[in-house]
TORBAPA-607883 format. One record per residue (C-alpha): residue number from 1; x, y, z. Coordinates in steps of 0.001 Angstrom, whole numbers, m for minus. Each point is the difference from the previous one (the first is absolute). Example, Ala and Ser with C-alpha at 12.3 -4.5 7.8 and 13.67 -1.06 7.14 Angstrom:
// residues 2
torlo_x_y_z
1_12300_m4500_7800
2_1370_3440_m660
// end
This chain:
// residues 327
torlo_x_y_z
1_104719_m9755_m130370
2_3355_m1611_m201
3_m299_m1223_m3413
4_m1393_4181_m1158
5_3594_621_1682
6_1800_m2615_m1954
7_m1528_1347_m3179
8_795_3812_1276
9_3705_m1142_534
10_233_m1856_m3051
11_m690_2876_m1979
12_1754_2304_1661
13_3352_m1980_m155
14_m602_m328_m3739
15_m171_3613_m460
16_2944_908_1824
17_1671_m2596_m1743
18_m969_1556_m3719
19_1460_3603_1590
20_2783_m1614_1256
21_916_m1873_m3552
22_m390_3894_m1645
23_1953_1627_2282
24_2394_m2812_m339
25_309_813_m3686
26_644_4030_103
27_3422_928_m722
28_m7_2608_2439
29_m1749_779_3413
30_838_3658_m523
31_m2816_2269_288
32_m2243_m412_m3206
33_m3530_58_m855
34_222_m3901_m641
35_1876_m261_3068
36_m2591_1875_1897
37_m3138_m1800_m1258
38_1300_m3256_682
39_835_632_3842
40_m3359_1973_294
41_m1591_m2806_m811
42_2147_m2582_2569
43_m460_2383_2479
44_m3768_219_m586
45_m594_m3505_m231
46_1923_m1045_3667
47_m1611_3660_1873
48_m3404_m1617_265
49_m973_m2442_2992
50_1087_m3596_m866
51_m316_m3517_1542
52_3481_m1013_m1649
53_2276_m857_2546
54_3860_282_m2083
55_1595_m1644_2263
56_m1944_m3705_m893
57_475_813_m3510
58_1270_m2989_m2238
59_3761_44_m691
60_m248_1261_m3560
61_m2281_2792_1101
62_2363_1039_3094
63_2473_418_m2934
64_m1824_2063_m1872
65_m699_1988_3173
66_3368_234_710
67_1394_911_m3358
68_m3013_2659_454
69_1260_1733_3140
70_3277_611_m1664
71_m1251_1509_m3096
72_m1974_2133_2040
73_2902_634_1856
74_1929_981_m2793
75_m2911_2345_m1298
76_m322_1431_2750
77_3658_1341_154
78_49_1020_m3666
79_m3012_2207_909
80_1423_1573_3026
81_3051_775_m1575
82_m1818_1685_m2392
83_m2145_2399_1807
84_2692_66_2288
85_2192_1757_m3375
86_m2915_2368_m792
87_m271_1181_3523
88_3205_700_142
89_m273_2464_m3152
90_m2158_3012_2037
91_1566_1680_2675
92_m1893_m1217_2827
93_m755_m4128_m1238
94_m2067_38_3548
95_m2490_2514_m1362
96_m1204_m2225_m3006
97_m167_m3453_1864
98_m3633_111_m1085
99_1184_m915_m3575
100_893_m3787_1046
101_m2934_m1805_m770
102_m127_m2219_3239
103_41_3208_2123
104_m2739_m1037_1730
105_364_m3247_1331
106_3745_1268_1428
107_m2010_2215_1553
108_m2384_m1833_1850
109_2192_m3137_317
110_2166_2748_1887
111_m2344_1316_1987
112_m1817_m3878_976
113_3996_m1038_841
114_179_2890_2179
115_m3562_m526_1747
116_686_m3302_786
117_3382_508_1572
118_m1669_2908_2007
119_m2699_m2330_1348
120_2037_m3340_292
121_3166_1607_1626
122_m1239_2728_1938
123_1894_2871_1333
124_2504_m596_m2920
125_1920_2979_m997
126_3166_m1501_m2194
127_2481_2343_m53
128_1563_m2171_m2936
129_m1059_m2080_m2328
130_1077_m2517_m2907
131_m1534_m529_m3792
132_1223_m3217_m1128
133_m623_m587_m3654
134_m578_4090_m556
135_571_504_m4163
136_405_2369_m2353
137_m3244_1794_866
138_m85_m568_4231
139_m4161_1472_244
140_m9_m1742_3294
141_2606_1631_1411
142_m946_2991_m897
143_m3552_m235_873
144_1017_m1198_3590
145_2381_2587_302
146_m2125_2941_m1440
147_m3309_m759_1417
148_532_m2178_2917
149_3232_m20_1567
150_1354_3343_m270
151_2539_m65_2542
152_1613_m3581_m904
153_3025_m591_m2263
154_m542_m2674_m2430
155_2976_m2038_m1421
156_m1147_m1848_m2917
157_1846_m3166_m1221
158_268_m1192_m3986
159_2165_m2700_m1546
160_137_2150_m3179
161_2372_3258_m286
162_m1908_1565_m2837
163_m3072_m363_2091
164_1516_1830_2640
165_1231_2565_m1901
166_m3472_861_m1501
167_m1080_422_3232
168_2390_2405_1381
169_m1176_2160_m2939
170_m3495_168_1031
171_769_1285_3371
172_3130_3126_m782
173_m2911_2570_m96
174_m1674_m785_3367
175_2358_1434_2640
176_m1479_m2089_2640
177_m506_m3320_m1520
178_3107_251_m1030
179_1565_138_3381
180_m2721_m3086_1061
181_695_m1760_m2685
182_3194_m2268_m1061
183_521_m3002_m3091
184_2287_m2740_565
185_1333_m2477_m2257
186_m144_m3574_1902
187_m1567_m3028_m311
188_m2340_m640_3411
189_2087_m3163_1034
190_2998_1651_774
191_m1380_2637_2237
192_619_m991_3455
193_983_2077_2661
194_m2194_3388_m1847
195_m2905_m1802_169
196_110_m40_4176
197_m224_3927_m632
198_m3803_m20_m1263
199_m3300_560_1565
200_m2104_m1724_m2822
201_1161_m1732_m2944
202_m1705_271_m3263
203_185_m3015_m2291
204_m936_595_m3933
205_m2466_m2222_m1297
206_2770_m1609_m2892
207_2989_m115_2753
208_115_m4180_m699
209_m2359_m1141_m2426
210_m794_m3491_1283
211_m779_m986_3152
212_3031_m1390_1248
213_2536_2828_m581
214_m2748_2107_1324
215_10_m2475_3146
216_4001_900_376
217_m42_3594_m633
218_m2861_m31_3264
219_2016_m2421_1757
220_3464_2181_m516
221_m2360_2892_716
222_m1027_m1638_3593
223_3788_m516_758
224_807_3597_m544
225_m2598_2138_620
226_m430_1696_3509
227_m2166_m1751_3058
228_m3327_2091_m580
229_759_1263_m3459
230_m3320_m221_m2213
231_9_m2002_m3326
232_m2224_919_m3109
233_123_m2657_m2703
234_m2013_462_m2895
235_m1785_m3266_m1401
236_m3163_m1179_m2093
237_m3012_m2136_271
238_m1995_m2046_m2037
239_153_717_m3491
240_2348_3561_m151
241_2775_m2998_978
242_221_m358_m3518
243_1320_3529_m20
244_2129_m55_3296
245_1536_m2151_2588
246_m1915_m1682_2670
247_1672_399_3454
248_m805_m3100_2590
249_m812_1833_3313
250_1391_m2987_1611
251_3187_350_m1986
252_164_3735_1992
253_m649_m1603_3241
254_2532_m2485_m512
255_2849_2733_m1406
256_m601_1243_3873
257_m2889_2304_m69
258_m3220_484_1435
259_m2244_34_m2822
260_m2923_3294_1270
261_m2521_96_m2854
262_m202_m1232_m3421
263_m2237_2672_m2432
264_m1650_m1713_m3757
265_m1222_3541_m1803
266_m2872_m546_m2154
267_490_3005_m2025
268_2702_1744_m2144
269_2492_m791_2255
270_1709_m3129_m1421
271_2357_m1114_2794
272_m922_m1691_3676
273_1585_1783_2669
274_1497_m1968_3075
275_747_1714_3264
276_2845_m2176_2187
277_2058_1293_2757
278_3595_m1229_922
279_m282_m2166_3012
280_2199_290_2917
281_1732_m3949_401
282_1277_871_3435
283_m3531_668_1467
284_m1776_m2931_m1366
285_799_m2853_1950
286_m1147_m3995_m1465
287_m3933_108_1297
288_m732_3892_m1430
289_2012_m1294_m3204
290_m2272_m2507_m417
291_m3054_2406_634
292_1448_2439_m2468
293_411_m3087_m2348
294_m3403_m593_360
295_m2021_2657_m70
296_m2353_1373_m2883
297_978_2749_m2544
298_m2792_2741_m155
299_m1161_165_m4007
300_m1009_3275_m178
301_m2087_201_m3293
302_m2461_2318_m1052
303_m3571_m405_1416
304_m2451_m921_m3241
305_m3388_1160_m6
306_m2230_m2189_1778
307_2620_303_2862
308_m107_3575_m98
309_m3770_m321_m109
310_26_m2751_3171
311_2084_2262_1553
312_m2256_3243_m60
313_m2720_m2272_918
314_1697_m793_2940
315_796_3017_1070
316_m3400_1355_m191
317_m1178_m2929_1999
318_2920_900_2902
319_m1281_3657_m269
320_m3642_m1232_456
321_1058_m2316_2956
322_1733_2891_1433
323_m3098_2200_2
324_m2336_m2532_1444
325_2540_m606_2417
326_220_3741_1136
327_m3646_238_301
// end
């Protein structure tokens, strides 16, 4: 078995390495039909369940991984801001979302973000909430904000000016998103006293593309944030960490959270979602620190088919026992 897995890997590693030596050689990561092939076909390869672990990979492959993450970044931006211009053209950009080609998975990564903070912080009803990392094209925002969270104002964060201002545009012709929704130009590490404001904190997938500036933003993040707020941090496992970041859950626990649930999709939906909520310092004392420390992070992944199977079998059984034992 391990030696199949060691072959699987192998392979796999080589591949992304041959897309990641093409890409490497485009002179643009604008929107093309070169462009687009080539990232259909990374994104293709690292979608499918993988042993690879990226994180054990050998130095000159965690280069090439890294170097990866960044071009993607960078496509990624030069295809928001694009659809982000030709929504901007109609008169109502929020009718025609439907035209960016990753509608769906914003949608349903929405929608599983939103589930999970529902069922991991229950009773939760922000009355304000923060992007971080929003760009040109914020779906997420407005997803959450159209669909989900109707009465909350989101304030969504962006290094970049011109991504901001793209933004704005999408939003003039929607009288009520417009009032919910605000752009500011800021880099996360010097907001301070705002960030005390929010109920739940939303942090983009590319917001610190290696793991240790990702470990600072959390950490700056846990100094900030409200006792009780709720932290959504977008990661990756196994082999889509060749596309994005891989968070450390311990990292979140250590930036002063209490790390809820950890999701893996198996489907279109390309990033992990982590659920954490903002601990309160002043009620954990040095024994329930050290219980908090220690205790287990729920992985909530999808259930595959023989444990959907065992678990219809099993609850046939419990309905059989519970006729025999009403008899």
């Amino acid at each position: 078995m391990e030696a199949t897995q060691n072959v699987e890997v192998t392979a796999l590693v080589q591949k992304i390495a041959g897309l990641h030596a093409a890409i490497s050689k485009l002179p643009s990561l604008s929107p093309s039909p070169k462009v687009d092939a080539l990232f259909t076909d990374l994104v293709m390869a690292c979608v499918p369940p993988s042993p690879v672990d990226v994180t054990k990979l050998d130095p000159e492959a965690q280069r090439m991984r890294e170097e990866l993450i960044r071009l993607c970044s960078d496509a990624e931006g030069h295809l928001e801001a694009h659809y982000s211009d030709m929504l901007a053209a109609f008169d109502n950009p929020l009718d025609h979302l439907r035209r960016f080609p990753y509608f769906s998975n914003y949608i349903n990564l929405s929608k599983l973000e939103y589930d999970l903070l529902v069922r991991y912080v229950p009773g939760l009803e922000p009355s304000r909430v923060a992007f971080v990392g929003s760009g040109p094209l914020p779906f997420s925002s407005l997803v959450l904000a159209a669909r989900h969270l109707p009465n909350t104002v989101f304030d969504n964060y962006d290094r970049c000016a011109d991504a901001n201002d793209r933004a704005r545009k999408l939003v003039r012709a929607d009288a009520d998103l417009r009032k919910r929704m605000s752009f500011h130009t800021t880099d996360v590490a010097d907001l301070t006293d705002e960030l005390h404001k929010y109920d739940v904190v939303f942090l983009a997938a590319l917001v610190g593309m290696v793991a240790e500036d990702k470990a600072k933003i959390v950490a700056h993040l846990g100094r900030h944030m409200a006792d009780g707020a709720a932290l959504v941090v977008r990661s990756a496992h196994g082999a889509r960490g060749f596309l994005y970041p891989i968070v450390d859950p311990e990292d979140i626990r250590r930036g002063g959270f209490d790390v809820l649930a950890v999701y893996h999709p198996d489907d279109e939906v390309i990033n992990s979602v982590i659920i954490a909520r903002k601990v309160d310092a002043d009620a954990i004392g040095p024994q329930n620190g050290q219980a908090h420390a220690r205790r287990a992070v729920p992985i909530v992944s999808p259930p595959c088919k023989c444990c959907k199977m065992e678990a219809s079998a099993l609850q046939k059984r419990e309905e059989v026992a519970a006729k025999e034992m009403s008899v």
